[in-house]
N, C-alpha and C positions, 0 to 999 in steps of 0.2 A: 121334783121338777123334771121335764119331760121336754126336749128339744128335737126338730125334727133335722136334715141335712141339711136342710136349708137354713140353718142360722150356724153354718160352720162362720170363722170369722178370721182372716189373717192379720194380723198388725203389724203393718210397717211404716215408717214414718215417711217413706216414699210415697204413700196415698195420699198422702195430707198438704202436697203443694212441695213450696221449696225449704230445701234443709237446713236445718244447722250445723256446720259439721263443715271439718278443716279438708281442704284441695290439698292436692302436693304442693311443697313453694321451695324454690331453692335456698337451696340450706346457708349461702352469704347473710348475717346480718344485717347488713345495707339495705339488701335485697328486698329480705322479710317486714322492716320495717317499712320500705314505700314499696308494700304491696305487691313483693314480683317482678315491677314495675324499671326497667330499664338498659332494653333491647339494643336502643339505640347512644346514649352515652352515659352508659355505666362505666366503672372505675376497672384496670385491667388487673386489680386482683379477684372482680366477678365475672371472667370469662368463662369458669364453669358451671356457674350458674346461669349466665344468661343469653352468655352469645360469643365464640373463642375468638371472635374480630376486637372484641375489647380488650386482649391482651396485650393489643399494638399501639392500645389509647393511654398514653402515660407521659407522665414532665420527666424534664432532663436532670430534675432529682431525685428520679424514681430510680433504682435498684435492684431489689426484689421486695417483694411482701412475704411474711409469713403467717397463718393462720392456723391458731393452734390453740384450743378446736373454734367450729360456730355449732352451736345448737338449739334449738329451737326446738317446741310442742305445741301444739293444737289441741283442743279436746272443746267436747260439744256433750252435754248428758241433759235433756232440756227437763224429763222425768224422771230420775233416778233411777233407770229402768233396774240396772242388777239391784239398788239398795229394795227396790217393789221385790223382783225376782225374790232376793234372801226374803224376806218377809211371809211367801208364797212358799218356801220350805220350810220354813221351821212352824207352820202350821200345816204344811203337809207330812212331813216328822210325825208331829202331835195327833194326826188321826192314823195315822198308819200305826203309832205305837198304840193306839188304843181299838183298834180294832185287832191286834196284836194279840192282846191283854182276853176279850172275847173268846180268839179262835183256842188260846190255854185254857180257858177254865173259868179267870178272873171276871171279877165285878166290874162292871163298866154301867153309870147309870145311862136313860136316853136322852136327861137332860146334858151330861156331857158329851153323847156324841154329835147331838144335835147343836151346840157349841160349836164344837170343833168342824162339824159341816159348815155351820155359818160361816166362820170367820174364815175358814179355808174358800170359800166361794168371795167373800169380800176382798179377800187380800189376789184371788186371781183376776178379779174383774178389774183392780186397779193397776192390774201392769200394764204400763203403754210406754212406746216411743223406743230412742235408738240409744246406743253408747257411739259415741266417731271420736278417734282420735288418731294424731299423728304428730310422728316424730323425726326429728331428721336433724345432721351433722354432717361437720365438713372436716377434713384438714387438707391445707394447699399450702405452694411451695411456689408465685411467683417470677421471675427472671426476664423483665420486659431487656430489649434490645435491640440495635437496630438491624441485625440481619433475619431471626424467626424471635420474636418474644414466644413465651414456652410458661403455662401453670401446671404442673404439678398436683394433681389432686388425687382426692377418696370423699365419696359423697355417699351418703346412705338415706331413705327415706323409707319411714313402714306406714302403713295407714292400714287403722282397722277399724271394724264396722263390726256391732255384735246388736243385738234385738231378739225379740221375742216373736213367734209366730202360732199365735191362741186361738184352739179349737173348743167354741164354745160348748160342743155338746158333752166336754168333759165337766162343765157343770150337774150334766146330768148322772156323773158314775159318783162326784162328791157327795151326792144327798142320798145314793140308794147303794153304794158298795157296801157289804158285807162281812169280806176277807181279803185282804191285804192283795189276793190274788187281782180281781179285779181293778186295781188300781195300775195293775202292769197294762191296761188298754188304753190311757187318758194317750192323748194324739198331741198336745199341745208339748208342742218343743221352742230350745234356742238356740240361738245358733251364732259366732263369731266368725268372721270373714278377715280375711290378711292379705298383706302385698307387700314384701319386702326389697325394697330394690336397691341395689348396690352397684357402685360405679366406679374404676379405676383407671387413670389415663392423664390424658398431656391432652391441652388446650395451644394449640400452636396458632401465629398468627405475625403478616406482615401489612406494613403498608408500602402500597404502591398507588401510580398514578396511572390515572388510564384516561384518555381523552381531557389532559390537561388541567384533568381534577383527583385529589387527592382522596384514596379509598384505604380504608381497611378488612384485608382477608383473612377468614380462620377457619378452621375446623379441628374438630375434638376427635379423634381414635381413641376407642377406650372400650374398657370388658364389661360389662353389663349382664349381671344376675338375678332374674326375679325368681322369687322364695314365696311359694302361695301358702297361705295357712285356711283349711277348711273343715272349721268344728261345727257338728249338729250333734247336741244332748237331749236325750228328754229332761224338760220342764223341773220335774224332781231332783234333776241330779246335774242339770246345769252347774260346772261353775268354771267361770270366763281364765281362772289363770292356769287354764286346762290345756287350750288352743294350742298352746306353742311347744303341744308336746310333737317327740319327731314321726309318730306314726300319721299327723295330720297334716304333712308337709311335703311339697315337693318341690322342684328348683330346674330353673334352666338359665345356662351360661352363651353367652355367646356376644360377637363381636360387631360393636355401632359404629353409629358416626353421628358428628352435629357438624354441620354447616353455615357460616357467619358471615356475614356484611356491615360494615359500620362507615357510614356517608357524612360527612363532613359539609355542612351544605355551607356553610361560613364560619367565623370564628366562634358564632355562637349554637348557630341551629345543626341538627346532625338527623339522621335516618339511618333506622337499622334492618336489620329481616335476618331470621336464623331459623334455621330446618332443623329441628331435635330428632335424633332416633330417624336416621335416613332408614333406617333396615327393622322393619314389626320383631316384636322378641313375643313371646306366651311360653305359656308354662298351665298345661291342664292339672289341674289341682287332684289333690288325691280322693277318690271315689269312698262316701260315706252317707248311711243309712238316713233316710228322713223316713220321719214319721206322717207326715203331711202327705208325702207322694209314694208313701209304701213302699219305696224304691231307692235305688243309690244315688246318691245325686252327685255328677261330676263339675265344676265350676272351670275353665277356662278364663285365666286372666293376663291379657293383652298390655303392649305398650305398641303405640302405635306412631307412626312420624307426625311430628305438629310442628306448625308452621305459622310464626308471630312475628308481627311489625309492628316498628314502632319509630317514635318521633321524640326527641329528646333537644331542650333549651338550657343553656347552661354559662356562667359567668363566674367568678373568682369566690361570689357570693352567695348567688343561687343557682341551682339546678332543679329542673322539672321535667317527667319523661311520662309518657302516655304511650304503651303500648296497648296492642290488639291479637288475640288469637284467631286466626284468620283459617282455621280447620277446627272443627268438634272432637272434642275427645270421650271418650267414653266412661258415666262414672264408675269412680272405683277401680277404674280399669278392666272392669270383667266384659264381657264381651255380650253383646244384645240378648243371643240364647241364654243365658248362664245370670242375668240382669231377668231375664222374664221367669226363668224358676224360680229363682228368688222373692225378686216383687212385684211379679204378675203385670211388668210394664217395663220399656226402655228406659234410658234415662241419658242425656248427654252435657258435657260444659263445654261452655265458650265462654273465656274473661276476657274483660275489659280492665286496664289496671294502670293507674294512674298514683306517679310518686314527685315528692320534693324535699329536697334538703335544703336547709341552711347553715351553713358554712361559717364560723364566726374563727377568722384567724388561723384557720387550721386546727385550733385547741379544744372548740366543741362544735358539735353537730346537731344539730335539730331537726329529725325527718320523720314525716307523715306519706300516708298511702290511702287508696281507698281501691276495693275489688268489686266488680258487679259480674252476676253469671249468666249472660243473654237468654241462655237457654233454661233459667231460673229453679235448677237442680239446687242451687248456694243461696241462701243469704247474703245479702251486702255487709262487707267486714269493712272496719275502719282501724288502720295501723300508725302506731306511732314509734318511735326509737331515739334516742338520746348517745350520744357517741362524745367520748371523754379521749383528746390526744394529746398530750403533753409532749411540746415541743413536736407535731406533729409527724414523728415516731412509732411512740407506743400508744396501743386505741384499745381504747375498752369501751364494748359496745350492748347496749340494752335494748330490748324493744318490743312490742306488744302488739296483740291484736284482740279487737272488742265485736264481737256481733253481739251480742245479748249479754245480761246478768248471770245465764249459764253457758255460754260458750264465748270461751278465748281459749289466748294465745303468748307466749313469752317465749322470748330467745337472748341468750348473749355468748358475745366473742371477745376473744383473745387475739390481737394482730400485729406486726410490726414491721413496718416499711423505714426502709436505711435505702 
């Protein structure tokens, strides 16, 4: 079989419209469960996740919370890419050892090499699509007040993206290699992608009144490390639990801010706005070999300020909050240049995220969410979560997320407010 450069072929699941595949979400529970979703009258033990003006939003039975831990994962594999990938080794194994067998001496009929070219050409034509997953955990520490209410956290979130990138005309070296040598040219590689972000600090926050209307103010100081992960394997020797070794890593530390407002428009209706990441952090990834571009390929991956509003109803018995990200963010985090090596095209989010609980007693919870991505990089996710408080104390919290039959999402916490 004989292919000219013109049928080179890259697969990324970024061609193909919008993705399946988990955004970052903050790591509270609550959160997770209605979608993000709650900017403006979230609970003041989600100041870190959502906005440090809610640390000031609490009853005069509140005390502190403790959160210990929340965790939560994502994961999206819509073609079992690596389960294809293994399949595409262990019949590339199979002709390498028998071409092997040739270059010694041995017997090898042509009805088995011609075998083993087959199904090695079928098992590579069938690799398609991404692996996305992400994970992420919290622990906090609470101490609403009336002179600074103050959370206490550590937040962690990774989100990785691993795929294949197939050069067709390596079908052509599967039907006509000779010695083991030629097979050290096939171009098709894969490659896994990382972002690990780690968060340390205080969510401070008062209220005060200003023109005769009652506000709440906050801001978060806190350390902020991302940790890039940047694996490219040839195709052959791909294997994904490779990435996180430390010569594919790099990291940069340095010091944020978040920024918060929580508006009280009556007993019931509130408005919020929080500036995440006043200050860009990056972290250029460690330079490694692609086969694709015969070159080293360096990946830069950003965190950049975003800026979300939102609108929140809420009574004894229900709550509903509808926020908005009101800046673009870039996927994956990687930055446009480093977004176009990769999948030969930009790509950005902007959510829409709308949440509600219900409340029965204090003793159980019942909360749904729904996320939509303007910029339609995400599928639409639908979230639900279930929360168990006995004597409305101690919380034990579950809760899910459904885009498709192959990609969700499950989280649970541990909590207790005195």
């Amino acid at each position: 079989m004989k292919l000219n450069s013109t049928s080179r072929v890259l697969l990324s699941v970024l061609g193909a419209g919008a993705l399946i595949s988990p955004p970052a979400i903050a790591s509270d529970n609550r959160t997770f469960s209605m979608a993000g979703a709650g900017v403006a009258n979230g609970n003041y033990y989600q100041a870190a996740s959502l906005n440090p003006a809610l640390a000031a939003r609490y009853e005069e039975r509140d005390n502190f919370a403790l959160i210990l831990p929340s965790l939560r994962a994502e994961a999206a594999d819509q073609d079992r890419v690596f389960d294809a990938i293994d399949a595409f080794q262990e019949t590339y194994d199979r002709l390498e050892s028998l071409l092997r067998q040739v270059e010694q001496g041995g017997f090898v009929s042509e009805a088995q090499l011609e075998q083993a070219r087959s199904q090695l050409a079928q098992n590579f034509t069938a690799i398609n699509g991404a692996l996305v997953a992400g994970v992420g955990g919290q622990l906090a520490l609470s101490i609403p007040n009336r002179f600074v209410s103050a959370q206490l956290f550590a937040n962690a979130d990774l989100q990785v993206f691993g795929a294949p990138r197939l050069d067709a005309n390596d079908l052509d070296i599967f039907f006509n290699a000779t010695n083991i040598n030629e097979l050290d040219n096939l171009a098709s590689e894969g490659y896994v992608l990382g972002r690990l972000t780690t968060e340390f600090g205080v969510a401070l926050a008062r209220t005060m009144t200003f023109a005769g209307r009652e506000l709440h103010l906050g801001m978060t100081p806190k350390i902020q490390e991302i940790e890039s992960f940047t694996y490219f394997s040839a195709l052959s020797d791909l294997d994904e639990d490779d990435f996180n070794a430390r010569e594919y890593r790099r990291s940069n530390t340095q010091f944020n801010l978040d920024l918060g407002l929580s508006i009280p428009v009556n007993e019931r209706l509130s408005a919020g706005l929080v500036l995440k990441n006043l200050f860009a952090n990056e972290v250029t990834g460690q330079p490694i070999y692609s086969r694709q571009r015969e070159d080293l390929v360096t990946l830069n991956y950003t965190i950049k300020p975003q800026l979300v509003a939102g609108v929140g109803y809420s009574t004894k018995l229900l709550s509903f909050s509808f926020d908005l990200d009101l800046t673009k963010q870039n996927y994956l985090g990687l930055d446009s240049q480093s977004q176009q090596l990769i999948f030969a095209q930009s790509r950005k989010t902007q959510f829409v995220r709308a949440g509600a609980e219900l409340d029965l007693a204090r003793w159980v919870q019942l909360r749904f969410g729904y996320r939509h991505d303007l910029e339609g990089s995400y599928d639409d996710a639908i979230s639900a979560g279930l929360g168990l408080s006995p004597f409305g104390r101690v919380h034990f919290n579950l809760s899910a997320v459904y885009i498709d039959d192959r990609s969700f999402g499950a989280g649970a916490q541990l909590m207790f407010t005195f």
